[in-house]
mmCIF entry with sequence, helices, sheets and N, C-alpha, C, O atoms, coordinates in Angstrom:
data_MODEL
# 
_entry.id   MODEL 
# 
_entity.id                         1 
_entity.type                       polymer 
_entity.pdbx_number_of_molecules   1 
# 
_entity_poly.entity_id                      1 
_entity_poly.type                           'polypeptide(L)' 
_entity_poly.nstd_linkage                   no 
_entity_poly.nstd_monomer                   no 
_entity_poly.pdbx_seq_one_letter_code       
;(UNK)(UNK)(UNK)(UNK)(UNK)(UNK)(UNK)(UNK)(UNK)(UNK)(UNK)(UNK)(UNK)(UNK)(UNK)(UNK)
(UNK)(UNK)(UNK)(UNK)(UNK)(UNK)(UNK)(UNK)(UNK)(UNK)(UNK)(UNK)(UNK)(UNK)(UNK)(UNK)
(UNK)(UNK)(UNK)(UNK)(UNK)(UNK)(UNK)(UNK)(UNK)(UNK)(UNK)(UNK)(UNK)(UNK)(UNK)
;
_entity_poly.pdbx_seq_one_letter_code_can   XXXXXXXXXXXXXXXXXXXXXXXXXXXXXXXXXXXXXXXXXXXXXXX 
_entity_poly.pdbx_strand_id                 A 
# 
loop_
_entity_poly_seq.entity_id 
_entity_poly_seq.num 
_entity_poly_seq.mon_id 
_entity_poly_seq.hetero 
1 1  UNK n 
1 2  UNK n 
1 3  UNK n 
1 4  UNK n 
1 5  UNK n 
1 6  UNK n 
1 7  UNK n 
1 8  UNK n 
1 9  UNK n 
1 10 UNK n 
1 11 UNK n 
1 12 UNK n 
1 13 UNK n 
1 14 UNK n 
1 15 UNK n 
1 16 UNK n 
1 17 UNK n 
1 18 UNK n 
1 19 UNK n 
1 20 UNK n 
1 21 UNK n 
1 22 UNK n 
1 23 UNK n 
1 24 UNK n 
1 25 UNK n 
1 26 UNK n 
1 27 UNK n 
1 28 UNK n 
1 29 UNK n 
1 30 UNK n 
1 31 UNK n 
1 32 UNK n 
1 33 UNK n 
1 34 UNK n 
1 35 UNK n 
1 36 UNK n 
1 37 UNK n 
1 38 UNK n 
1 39 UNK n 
1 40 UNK n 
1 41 UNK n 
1 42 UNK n 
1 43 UNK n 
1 44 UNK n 
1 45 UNK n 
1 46 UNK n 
1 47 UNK n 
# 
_struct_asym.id          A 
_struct_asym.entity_id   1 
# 
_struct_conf.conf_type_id            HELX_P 
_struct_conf.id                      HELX_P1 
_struct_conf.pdbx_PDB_helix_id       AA1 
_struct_conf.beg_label_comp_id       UNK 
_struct_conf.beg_label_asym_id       A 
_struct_conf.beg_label_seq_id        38 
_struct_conf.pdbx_beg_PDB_ins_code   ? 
_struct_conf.end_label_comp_id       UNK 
_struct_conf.end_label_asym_id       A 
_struct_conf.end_label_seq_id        40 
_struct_conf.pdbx_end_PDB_ins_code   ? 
_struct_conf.beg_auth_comp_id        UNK 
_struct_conf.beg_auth_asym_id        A 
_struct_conf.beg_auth_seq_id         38 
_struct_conf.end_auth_comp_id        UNK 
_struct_conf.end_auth_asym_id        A 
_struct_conf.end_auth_seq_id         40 
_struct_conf.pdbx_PDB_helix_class    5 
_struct_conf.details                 ? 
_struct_conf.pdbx_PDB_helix_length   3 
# 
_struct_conf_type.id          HELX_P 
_struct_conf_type.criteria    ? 
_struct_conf_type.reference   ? 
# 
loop_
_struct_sheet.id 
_struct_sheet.type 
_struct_sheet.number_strands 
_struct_sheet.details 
AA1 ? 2 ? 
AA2 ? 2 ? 
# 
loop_
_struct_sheet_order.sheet_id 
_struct_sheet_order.range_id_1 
_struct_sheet_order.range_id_2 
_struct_sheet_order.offset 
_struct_sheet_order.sense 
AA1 1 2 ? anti-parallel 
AA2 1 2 ? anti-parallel 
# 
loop_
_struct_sheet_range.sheet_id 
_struct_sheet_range.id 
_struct_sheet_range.beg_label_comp_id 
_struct_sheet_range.beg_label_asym_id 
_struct_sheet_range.beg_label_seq_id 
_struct_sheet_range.pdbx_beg_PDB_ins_code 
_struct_sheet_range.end_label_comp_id 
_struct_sheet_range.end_label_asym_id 
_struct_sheet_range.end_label_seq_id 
_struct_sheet_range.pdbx_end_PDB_ins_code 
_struct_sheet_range.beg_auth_comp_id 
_struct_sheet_range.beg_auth_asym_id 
_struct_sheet_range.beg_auth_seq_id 
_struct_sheet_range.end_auth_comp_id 
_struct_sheet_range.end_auth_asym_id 
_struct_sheet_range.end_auth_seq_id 
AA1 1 UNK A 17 ? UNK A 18 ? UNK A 17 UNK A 18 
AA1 2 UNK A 41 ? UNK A 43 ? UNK A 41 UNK A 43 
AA2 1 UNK A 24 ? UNK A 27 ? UNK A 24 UNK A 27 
AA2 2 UNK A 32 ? UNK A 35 ? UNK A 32 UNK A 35 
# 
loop_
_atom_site.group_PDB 
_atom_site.id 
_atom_site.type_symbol 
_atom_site.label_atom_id 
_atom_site.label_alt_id 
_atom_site.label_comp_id 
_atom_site.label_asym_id 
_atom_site.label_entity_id 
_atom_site.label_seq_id 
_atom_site.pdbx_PDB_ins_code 
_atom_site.Cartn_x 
_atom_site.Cartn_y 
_atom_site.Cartn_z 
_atom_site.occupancy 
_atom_site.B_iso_or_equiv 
_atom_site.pdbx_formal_charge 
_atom_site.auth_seq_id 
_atom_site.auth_comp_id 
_atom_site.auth_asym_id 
_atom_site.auth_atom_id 
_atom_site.pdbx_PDB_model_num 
ATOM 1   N N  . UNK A 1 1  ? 0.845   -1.169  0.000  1.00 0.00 ? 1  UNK A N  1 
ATOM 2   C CA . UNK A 1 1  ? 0.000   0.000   0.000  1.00 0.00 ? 1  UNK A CA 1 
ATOM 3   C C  . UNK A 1 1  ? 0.895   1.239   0.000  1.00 0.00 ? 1  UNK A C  1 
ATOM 4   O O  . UNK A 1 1  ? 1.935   1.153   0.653  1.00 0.00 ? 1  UNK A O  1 
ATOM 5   N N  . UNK A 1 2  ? 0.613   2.462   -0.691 1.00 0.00 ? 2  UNK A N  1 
ATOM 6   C CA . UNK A 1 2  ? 1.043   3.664   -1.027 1.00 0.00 ? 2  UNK A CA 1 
ATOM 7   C C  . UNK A 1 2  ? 0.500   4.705   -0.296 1.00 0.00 ? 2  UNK A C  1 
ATOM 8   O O  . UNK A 1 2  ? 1.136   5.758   -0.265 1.00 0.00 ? 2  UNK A O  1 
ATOM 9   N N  . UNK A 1 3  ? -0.706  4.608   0.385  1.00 0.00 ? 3  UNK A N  1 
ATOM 10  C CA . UNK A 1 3  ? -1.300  5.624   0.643  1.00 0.00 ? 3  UNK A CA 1 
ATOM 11  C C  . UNK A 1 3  ? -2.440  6.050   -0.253 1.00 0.00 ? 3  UNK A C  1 
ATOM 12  O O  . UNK A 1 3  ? -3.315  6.747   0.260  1.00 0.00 ? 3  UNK A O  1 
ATOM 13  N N  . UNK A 1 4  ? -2.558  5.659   -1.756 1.00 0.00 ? 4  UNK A N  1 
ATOM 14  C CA . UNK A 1 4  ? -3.839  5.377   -2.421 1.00 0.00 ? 4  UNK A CA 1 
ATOM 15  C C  . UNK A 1 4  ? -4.876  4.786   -1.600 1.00 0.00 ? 4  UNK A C  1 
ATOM 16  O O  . UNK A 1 4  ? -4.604  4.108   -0.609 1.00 0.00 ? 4  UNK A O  1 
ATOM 17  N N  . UNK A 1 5  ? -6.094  5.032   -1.999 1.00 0.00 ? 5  UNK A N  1 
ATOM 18  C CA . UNK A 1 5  ? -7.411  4.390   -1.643 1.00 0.00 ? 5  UNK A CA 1 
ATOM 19  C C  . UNK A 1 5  ? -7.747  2.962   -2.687 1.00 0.00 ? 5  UNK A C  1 
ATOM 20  O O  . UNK A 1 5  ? -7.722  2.754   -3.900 1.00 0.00 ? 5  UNK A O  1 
ATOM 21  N N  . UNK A 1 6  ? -7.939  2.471   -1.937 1.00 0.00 ? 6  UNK A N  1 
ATOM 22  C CA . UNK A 1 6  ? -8.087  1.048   -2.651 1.00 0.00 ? 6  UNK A CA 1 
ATOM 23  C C  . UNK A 1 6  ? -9.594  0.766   -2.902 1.00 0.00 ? 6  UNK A C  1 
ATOM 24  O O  . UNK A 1 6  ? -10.382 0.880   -1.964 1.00 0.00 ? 6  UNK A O  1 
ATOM 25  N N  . UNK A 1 7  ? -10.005 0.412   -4.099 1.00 0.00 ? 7  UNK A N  1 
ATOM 26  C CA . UNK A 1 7  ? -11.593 0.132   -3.491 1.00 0.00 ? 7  UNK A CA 1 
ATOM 27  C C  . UNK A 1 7  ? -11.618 -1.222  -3.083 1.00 0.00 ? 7  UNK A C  1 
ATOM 28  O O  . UNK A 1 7  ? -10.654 -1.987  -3.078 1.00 0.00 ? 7  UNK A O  1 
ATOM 29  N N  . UNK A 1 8  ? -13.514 -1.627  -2.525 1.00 0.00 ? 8  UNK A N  1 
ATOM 30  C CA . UNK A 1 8  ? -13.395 -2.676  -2.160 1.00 0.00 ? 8  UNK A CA 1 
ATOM 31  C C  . UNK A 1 8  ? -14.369 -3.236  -2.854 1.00 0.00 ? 8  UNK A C  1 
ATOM 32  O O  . UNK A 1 8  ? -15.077 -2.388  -3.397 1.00 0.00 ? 8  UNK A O  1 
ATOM 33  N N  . UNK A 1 9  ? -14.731 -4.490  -3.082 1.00 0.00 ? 9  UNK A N  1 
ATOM 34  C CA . UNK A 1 9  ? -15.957 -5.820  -3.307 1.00 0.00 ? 9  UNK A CA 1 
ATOM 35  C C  . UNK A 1 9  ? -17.048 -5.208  -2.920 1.00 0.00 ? 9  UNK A C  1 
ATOM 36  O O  . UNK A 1 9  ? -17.887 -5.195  -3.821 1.00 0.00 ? 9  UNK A O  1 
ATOM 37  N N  . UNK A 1 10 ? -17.467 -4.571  -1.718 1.00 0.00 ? 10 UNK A N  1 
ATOM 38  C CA . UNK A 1 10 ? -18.929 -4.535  -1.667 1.00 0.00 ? 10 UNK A CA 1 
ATOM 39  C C  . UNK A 1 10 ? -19.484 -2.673  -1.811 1.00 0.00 ? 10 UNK A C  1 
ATOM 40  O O  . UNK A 1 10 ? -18.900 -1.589  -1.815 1.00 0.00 ? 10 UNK A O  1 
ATOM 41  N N  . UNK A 1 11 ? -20.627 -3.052  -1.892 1.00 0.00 ? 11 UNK A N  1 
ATOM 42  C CA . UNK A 1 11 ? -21.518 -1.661  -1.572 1.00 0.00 ? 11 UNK A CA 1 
ATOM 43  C C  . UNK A 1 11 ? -22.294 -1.570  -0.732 1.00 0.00 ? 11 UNK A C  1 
ATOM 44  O O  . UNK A 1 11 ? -23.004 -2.529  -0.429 1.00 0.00 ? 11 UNK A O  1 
ATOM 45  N N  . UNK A 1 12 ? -22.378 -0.360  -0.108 1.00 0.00 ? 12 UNK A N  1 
ATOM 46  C CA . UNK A 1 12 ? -23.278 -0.278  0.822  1.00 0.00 ? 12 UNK A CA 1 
ATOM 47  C C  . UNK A 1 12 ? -24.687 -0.462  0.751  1.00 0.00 ? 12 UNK A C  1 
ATOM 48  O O  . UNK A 1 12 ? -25.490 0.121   0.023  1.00 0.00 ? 12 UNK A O  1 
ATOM 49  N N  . UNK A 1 13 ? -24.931 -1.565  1.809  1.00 0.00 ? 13 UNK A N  1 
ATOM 50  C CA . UNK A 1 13 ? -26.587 -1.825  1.539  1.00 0.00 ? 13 UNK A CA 1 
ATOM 51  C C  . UNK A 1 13 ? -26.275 -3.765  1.478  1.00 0.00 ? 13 UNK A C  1 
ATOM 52  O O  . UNK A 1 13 ? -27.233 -4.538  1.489  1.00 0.00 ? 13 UNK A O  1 
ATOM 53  N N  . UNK A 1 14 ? -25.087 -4.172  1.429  1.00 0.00 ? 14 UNK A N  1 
ATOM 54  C CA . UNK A 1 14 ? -25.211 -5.177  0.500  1.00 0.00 ? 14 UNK A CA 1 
ATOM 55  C C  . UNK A 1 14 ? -25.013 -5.747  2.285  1.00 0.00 ? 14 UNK A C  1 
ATOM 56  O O  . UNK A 1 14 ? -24.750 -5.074  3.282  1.00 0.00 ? 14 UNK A O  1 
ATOM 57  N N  . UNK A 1 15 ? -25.350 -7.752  2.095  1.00 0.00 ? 15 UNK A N  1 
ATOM 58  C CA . UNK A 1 15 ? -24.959 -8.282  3.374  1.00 0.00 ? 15 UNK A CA 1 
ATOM 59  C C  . UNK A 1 15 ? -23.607 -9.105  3.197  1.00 0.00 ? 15 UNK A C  1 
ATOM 60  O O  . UNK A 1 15 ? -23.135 -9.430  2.107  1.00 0.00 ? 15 UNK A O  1 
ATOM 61  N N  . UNK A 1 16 ? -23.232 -9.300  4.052  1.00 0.00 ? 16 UNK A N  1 
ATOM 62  C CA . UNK A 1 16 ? -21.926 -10.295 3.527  1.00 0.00 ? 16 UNK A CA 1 
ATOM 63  C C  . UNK A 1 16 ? -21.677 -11.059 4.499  1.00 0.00 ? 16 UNK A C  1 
ATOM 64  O O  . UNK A 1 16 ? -21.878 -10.499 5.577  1.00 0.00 ? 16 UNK A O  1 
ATOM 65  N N  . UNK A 1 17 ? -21.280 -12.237 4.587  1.00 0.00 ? 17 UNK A N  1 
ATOM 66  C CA . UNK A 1 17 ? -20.414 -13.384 5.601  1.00 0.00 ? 17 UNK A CA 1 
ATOM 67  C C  . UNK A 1 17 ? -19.209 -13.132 5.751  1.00 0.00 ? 17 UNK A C  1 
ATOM 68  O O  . UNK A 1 17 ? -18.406 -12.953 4.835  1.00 0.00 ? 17 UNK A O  1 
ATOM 69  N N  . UNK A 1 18 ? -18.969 -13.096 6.992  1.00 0.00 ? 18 UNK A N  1 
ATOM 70  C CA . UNK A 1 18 ? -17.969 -12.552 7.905  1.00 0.00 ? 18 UNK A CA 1 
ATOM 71  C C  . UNK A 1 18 ? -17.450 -12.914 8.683  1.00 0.00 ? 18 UNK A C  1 
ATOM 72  O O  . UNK A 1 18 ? -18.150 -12.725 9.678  1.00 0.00 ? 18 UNK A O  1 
ATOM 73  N N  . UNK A 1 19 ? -16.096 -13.620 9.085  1.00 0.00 ? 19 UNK A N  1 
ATOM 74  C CA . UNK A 1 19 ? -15.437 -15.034 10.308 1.00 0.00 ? 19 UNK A CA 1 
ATOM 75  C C  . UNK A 1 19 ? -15.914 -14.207 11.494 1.00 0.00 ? 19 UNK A C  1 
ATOM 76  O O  . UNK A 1 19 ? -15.914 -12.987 11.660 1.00 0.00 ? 19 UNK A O  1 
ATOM 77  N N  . UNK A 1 20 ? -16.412 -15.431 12.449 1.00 0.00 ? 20 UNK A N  1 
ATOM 78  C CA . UNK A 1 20 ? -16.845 -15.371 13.661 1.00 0.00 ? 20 UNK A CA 1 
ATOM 79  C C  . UNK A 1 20 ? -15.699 -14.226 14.880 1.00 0.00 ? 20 UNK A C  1 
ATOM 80  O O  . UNK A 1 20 ? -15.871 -13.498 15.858 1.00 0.00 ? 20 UNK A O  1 
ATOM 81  N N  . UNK A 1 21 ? -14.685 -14.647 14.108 1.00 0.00 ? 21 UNK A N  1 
ATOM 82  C CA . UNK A 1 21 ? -13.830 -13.580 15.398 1.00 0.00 ? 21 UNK A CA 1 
ATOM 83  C C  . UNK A 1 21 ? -12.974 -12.755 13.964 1.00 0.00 ? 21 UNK A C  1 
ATOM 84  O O  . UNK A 1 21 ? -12.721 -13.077 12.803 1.00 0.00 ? 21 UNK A O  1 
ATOM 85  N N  . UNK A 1 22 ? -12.717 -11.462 14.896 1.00 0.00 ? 22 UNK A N  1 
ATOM 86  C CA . UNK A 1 22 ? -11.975 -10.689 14.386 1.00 0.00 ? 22 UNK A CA 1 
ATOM 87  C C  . UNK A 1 22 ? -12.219 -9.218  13.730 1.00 0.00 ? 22 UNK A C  1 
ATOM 88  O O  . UNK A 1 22 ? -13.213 -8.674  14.210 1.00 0.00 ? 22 UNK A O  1 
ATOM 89  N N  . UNK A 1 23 ? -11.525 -8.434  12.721 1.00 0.00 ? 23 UNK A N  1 
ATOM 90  C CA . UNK A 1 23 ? -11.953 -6.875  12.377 1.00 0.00 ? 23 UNK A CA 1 
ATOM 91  C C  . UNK A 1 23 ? -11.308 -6.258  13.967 1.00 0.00 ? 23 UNK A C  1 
ATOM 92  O O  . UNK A 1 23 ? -10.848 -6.711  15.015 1.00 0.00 ? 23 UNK A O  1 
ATOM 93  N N  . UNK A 1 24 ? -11.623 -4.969  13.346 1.00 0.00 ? 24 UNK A N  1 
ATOM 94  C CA . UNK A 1 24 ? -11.466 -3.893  14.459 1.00 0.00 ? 24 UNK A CA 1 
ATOM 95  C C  . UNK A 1 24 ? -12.409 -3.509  15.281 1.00 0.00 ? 24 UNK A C  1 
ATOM 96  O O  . UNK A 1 24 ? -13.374 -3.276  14.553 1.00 0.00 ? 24 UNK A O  1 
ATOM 97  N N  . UNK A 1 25 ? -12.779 -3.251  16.664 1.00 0.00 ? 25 UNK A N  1 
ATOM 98  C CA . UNK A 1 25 ? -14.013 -2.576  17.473 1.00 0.00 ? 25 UNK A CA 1 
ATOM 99  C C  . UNK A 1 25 ? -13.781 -1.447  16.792 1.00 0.00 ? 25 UNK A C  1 
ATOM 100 O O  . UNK A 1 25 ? -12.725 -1.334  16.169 1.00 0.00 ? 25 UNK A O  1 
ATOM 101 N N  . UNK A 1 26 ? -14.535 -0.637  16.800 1.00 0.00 ? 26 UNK A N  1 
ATOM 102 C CA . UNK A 1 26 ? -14.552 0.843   16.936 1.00 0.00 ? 26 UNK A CA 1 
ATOM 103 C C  . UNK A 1 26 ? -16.144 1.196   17.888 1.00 0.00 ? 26 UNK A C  1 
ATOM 104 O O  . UNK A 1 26 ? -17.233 0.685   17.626 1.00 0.00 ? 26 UNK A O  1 
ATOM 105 N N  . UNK A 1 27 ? -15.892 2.089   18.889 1.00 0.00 ? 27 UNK A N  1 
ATOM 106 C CA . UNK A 1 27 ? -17.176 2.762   19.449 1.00 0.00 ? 27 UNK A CA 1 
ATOM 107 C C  . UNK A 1 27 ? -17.442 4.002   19.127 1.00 0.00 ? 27 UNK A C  1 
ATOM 108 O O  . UNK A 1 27 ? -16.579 4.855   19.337 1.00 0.00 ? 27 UNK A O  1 
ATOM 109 N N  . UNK A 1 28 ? -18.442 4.289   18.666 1.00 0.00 ? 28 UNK A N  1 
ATOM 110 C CA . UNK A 1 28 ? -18.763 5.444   18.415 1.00 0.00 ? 28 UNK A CA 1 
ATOM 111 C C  . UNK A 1 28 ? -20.475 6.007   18.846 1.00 0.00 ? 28 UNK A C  1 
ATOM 112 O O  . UNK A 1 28 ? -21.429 5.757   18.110 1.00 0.00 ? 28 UNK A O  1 
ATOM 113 N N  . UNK A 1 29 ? -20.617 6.852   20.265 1.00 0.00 ? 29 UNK A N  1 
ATOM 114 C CA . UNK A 1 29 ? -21.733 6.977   20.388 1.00 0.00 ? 29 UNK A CA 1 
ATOM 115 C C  . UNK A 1 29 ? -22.187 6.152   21.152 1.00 0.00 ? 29 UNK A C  1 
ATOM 116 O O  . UNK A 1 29 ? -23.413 6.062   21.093 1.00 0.00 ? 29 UNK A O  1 
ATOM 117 N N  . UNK A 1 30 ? -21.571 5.338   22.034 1.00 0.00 ? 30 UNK A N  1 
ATOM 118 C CA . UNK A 1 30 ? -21.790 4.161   22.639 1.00 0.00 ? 30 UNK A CA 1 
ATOM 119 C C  . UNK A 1 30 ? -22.543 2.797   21.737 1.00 0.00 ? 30 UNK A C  1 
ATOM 120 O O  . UNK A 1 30 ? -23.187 1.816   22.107 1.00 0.00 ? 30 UNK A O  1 
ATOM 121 N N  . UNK A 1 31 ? -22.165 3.225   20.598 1.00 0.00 ? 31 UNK A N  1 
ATOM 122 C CA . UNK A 1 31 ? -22.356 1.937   19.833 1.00 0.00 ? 31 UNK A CA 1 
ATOM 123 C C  . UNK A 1 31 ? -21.188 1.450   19.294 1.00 0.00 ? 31 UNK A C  1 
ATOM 124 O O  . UNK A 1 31 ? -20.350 2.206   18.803 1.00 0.00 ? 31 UNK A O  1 
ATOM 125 N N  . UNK A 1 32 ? -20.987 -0.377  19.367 1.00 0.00 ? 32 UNK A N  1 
ATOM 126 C CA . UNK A 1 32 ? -19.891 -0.733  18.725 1.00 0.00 ? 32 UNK A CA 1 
ATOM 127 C C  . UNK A 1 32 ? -19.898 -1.129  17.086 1.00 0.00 ? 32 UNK A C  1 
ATOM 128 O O  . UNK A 1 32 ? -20.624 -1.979  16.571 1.00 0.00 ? 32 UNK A O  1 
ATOM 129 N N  . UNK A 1 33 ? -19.215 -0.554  16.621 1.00 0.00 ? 33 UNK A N  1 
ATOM 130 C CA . UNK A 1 33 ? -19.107 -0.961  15.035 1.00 0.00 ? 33 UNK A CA 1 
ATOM 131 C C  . UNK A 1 33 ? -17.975 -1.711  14.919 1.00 0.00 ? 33 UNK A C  1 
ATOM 132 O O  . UNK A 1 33 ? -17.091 -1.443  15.733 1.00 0.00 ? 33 UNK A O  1 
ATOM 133 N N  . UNK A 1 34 ? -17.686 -2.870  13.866 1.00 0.00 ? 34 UNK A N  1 
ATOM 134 C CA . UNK A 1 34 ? -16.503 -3.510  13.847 1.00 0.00 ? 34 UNK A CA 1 
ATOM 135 C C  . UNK A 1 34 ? -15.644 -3.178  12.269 1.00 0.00 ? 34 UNK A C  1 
ATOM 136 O O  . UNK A 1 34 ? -16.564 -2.553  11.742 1.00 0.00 ? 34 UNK A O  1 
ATOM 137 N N  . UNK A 1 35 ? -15.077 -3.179  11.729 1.00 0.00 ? 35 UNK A N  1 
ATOM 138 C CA . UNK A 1 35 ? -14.014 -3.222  10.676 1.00 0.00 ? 35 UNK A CA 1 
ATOM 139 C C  . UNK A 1 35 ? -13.499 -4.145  10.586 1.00 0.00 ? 35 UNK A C  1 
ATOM 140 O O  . UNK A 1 35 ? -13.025 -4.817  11.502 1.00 0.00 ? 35 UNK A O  1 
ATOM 141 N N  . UNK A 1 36 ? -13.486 -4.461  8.936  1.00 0.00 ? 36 UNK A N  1 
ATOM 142 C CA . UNK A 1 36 ? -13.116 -5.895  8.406  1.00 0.00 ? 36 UNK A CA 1 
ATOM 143 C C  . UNK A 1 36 ? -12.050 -5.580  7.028  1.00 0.00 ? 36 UNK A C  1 
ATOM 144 O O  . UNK A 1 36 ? -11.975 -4.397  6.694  1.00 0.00 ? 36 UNK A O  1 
ATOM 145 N N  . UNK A 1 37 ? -11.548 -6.205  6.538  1.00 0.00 ? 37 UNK A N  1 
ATOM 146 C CA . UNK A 1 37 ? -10.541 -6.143  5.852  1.00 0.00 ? 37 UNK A CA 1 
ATOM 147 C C  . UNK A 1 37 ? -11.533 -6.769  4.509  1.00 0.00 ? 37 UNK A C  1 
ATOM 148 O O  . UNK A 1 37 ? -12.259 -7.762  4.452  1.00 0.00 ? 37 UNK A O  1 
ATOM 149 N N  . UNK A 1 38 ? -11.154 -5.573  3.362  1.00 0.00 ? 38 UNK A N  1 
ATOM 150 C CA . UNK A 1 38 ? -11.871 -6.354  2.139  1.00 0.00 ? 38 UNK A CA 1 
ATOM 151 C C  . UNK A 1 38 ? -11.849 -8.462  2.044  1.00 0.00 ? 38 UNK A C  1 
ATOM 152 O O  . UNK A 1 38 ? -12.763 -9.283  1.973  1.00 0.00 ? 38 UNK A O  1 
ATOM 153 N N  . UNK A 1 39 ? -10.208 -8.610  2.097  1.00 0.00 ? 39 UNK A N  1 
ATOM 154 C CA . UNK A 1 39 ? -9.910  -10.006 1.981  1.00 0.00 ? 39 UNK A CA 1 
ATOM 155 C C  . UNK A 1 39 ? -10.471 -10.668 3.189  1.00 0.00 ? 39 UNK A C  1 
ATOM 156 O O  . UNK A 1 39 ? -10.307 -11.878 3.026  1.00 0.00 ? 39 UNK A O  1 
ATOM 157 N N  . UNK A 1 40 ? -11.061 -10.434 4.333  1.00 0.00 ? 40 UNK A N  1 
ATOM 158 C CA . UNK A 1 40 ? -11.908 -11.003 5.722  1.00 0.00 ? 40 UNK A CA 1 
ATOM 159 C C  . UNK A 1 40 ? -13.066 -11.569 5.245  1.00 0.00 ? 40 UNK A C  1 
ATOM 160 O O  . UNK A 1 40 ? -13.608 -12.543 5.769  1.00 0.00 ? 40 UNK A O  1 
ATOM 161 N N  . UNK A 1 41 ? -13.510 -10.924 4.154  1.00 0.00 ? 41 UNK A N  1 
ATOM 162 C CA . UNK A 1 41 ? -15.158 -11.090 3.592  1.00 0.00 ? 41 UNK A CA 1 
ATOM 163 C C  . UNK A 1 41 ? -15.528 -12.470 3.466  1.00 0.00 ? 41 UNK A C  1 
ATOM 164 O O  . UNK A 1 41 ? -14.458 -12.638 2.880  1.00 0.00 ? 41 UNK A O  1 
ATOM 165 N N  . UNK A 1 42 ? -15.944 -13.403 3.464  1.00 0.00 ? 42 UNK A N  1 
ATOM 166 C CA . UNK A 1 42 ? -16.378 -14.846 3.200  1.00 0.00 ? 42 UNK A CA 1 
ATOM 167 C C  . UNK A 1 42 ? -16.803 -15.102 2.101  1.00 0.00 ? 42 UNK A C  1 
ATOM 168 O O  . UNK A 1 42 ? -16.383 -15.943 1.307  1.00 0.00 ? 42 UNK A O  1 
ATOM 169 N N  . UNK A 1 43 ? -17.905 -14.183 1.970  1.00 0.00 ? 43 UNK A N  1 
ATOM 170 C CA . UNK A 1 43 ? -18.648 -14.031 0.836  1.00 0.00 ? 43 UNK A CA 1 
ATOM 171 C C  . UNK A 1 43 ? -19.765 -13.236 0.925  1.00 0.00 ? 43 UNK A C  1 
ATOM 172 O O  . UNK A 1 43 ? -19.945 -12.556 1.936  1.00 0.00 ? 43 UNK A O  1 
ATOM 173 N N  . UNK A 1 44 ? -20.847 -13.222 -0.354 1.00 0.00 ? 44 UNK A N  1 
ATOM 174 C CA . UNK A 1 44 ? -21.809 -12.107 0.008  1.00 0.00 ? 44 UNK A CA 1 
ATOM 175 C C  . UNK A 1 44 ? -23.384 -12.853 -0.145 1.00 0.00 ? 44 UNK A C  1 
ATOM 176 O O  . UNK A 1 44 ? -23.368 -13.727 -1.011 1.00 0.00 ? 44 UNK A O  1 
ATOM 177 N N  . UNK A 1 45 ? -24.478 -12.706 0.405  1.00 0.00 ? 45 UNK A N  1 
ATOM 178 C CA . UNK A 1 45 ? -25.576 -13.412 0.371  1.00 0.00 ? 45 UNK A CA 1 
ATOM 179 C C  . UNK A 1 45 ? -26.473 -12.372 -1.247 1.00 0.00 ? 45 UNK A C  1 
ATOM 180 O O  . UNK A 1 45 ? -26.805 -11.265 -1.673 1.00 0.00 ? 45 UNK A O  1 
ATOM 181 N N  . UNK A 1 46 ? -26.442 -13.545 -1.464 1.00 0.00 ? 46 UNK A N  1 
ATOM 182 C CA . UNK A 1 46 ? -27.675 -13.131 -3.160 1.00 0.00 ? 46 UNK A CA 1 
ATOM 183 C C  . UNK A 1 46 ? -28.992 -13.678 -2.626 1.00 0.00 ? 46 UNK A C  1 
ATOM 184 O O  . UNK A 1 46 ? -29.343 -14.568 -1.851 1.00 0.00 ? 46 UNK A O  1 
ATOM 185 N N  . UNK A 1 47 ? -29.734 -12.469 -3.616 1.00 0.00 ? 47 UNK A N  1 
ATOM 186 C CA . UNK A 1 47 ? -31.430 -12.763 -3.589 1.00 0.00 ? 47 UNK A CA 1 
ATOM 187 C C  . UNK A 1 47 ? -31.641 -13.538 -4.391 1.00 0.00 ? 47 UNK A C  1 
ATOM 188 O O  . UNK A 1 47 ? -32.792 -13.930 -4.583 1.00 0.00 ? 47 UNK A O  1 
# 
């Protein structure tokens, strides 16, 4: 990595499978949000 923005696989709105442990916490607002690494993704659920 360079410091470029990389894009990623999904869009917002979309659901995806995600390993049981791991990503980053982040709290914000007393809510926890987690962060995942594009390559973390499992896969994504289709309609």
């Amino acid at each position: 990595m360079n410091g470029e923005i990389q894009p990623v696989s999904v869009k917002v709105g979309e659901k995806v499978l995600l390993p049981e442990y791991g990503g980053t916490k982040i709290v914000l607002d007393d809510k926890d949000y987690y962060l995942f690494r594009d390559g973390d993704i499992l896969g994504k659920y289709v309609d």
